[in-house]
Residue, then its C-alpha position, 0 to 999 in steps of 0.5 A: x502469507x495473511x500477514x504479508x497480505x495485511x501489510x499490503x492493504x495497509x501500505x496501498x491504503x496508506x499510498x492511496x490517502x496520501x495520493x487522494x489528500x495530494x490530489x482532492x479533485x481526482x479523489x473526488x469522482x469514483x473512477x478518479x478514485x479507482x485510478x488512485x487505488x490502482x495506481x497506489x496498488x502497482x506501486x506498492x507492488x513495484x516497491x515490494x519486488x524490488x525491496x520486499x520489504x513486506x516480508x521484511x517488516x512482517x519478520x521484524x515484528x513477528x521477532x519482536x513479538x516473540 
C-alpha cells in the first residue's frame, strides 16, 4: 500500500510539472497552482481506474528487485 502510494505522488507531481512548465502564467499565482495539483490529482486517479497501472508498476519492480 506505501509503495502504491509513493507511485501516486510521484505520478501527480510529474503530471502537475508538466502542466505547470505548459501553462507558467497559471502556475504562477497559488490558487493556479492548487487548480494544477488538483487537476494532475483526478487525472492520475481517472487513469489508475481505468488502467491500475500503480499496481501494476509497483508488481514489476518489486519482481525485479527479487
Amino acid at each position: 500500500m506505501t509503495a502504491k502510494l509513493l507511485v501516486n505522488a510521484l505520478a501527480v507531481a510529474g503530471t502537475a510539472l508538466i502542466v505547470g512548465a505548459a501553462f507558467p502564467v497559471l502556475a504562477a499565482t497559488v490558487v493556479g497552482s492548487g487548480v494544477i495539483l488538483v487537476g494532475s490529482s483526478l487525472s492520475v486517479w481517472a487513469l489508475d481506474k481505468v488502467t491500475d497501472f500503480e499496481k501494476k508498476s509497483v508488481e514489476k519492480i518489486l519482481e525485479s528487485l527479487e
